[in-house]
Backbone bond lengths (Angstrom), bond angles and torsions (degrees), N, CA, C in turn:
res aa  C-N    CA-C-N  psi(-1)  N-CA   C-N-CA  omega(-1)  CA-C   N-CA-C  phi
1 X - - - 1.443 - - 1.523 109.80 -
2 X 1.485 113.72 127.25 1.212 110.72 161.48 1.502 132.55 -66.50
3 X 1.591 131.83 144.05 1.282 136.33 -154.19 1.867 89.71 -83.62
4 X 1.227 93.35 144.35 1.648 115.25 170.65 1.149 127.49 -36.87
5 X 1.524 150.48 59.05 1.238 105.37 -157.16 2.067 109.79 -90.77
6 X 1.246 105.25 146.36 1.408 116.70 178.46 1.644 121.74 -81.08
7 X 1.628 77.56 103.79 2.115 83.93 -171.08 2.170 90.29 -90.92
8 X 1.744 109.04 132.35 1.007 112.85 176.98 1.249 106.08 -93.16
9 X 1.543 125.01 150.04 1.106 103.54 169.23 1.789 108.80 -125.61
10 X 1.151 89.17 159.38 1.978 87.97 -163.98 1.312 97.30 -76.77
11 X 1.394 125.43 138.31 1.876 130.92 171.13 1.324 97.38 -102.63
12 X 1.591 96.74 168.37 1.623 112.01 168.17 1.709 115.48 -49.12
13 X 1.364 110.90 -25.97 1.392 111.72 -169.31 1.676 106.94 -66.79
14 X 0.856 111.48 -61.60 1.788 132.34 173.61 1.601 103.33 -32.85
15 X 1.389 125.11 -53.99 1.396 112.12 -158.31 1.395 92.21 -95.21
16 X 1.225 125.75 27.74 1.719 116.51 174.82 1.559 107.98 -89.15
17 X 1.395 114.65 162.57 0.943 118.84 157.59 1.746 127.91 -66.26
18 X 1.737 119.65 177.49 1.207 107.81 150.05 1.309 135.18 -39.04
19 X 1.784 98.13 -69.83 0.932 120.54 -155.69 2.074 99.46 -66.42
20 X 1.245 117.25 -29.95 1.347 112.28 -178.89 1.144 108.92 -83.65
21 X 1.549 111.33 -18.54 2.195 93.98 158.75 0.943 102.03 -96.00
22 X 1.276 161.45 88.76 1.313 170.15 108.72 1.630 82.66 -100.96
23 X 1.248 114.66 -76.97 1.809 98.42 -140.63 1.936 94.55 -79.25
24 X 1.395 113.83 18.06 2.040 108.13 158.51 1.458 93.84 -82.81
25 X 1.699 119.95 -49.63 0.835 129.90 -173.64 1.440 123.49 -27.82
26 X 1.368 105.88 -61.55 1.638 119.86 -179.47 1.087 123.39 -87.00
27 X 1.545 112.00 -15.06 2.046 114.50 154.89 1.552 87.26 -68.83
28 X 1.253 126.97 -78.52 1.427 125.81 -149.87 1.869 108.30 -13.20
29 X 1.337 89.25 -58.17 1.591 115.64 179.51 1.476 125.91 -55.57
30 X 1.192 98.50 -47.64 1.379 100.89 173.60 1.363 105.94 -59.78
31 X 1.646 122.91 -56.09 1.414 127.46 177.72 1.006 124.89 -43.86
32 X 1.599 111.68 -14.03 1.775 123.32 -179.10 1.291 100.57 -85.46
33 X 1.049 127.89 -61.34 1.357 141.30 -167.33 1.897 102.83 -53.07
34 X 1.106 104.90 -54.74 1.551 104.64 178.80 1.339 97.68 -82.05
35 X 1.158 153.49 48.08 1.506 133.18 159.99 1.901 82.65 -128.37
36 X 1.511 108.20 -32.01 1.566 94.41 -168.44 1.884 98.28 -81.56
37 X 1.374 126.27 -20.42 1.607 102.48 169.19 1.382 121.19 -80.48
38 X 1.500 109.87 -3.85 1.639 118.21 179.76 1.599 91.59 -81.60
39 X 1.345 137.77 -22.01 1.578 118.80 -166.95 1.288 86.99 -95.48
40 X 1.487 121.34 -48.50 1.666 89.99 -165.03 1.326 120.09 -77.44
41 X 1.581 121.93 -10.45 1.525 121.44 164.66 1.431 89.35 -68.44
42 X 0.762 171.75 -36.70 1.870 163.90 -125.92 1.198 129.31 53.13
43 X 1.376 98.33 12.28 1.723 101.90 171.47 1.299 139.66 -108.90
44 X 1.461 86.16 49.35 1.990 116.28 176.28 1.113 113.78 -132.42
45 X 1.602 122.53 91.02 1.363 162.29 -121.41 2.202 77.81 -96.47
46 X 1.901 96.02 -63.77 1.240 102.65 -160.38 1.650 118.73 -94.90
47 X 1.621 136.96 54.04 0.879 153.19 141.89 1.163 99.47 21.08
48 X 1.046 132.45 -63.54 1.983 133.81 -156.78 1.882 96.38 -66.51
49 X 1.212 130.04 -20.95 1.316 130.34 -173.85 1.830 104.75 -74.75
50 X 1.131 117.22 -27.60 1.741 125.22 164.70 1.693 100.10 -53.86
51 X 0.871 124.85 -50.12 1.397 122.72 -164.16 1.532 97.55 -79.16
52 X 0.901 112.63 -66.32 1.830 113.29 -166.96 1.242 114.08 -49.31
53 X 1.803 108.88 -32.79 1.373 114.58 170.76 1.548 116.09 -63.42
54 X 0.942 119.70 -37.89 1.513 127.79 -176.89 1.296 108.45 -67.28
55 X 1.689 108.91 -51.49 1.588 112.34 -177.98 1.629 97.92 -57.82
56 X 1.137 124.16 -41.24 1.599 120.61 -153.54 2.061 96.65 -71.25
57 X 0.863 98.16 -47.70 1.977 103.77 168.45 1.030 103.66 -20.63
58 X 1.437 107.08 -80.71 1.714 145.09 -153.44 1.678 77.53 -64.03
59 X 1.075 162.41 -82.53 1.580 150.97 -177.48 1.223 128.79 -28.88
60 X 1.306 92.46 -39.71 1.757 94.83 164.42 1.122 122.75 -103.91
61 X 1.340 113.06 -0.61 1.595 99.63 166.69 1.433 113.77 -94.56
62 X 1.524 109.23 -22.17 1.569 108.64 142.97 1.380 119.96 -7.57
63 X 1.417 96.63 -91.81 1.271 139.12 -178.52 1.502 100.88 -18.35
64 X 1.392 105.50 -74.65 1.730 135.16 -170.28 1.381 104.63 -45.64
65 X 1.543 116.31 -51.99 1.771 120.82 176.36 1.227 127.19 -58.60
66 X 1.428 94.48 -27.69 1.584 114.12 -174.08 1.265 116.35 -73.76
67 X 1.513 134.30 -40.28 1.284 170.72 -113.77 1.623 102.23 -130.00
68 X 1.441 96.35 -34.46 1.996 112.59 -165.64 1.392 120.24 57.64
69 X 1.326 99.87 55.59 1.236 117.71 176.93 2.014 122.51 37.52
């Protein structure tokens, strides 16, 4: 078997600026914050969107470290 090779592919996240991951950054957040008072009021049907939101952060703050702020 031939070895894997790993083709990357560039996302929208990568060709952003700072300053435009900072301000995904702080929707991201906000969107966290209102999806976590929609679960504990109970009116967040789709639970799995807490996680993706969190993962999606953690991507751009990737991003942000990578970049050197």
């Amino acid at each position: 078997m031939a070895p894997k090779k790993e083709i990357k592919k560039e996302t929208a996240k990568e060709t952003l600026t700072n300053d435009a991951l900072q301000s995904k950054l702080v929707d991201l957040k906000k969107d966290a914050m209102n999806q976590r008072f929609a679960l504990a009021t109970g009116q967040l049907p789709k639970t799995h969107v807490i996680r993706k939101t969190r993962r999606e952060i953690a991507r751009v703050k990737t991003q942000l470290n990578k970049k050197g702020n």
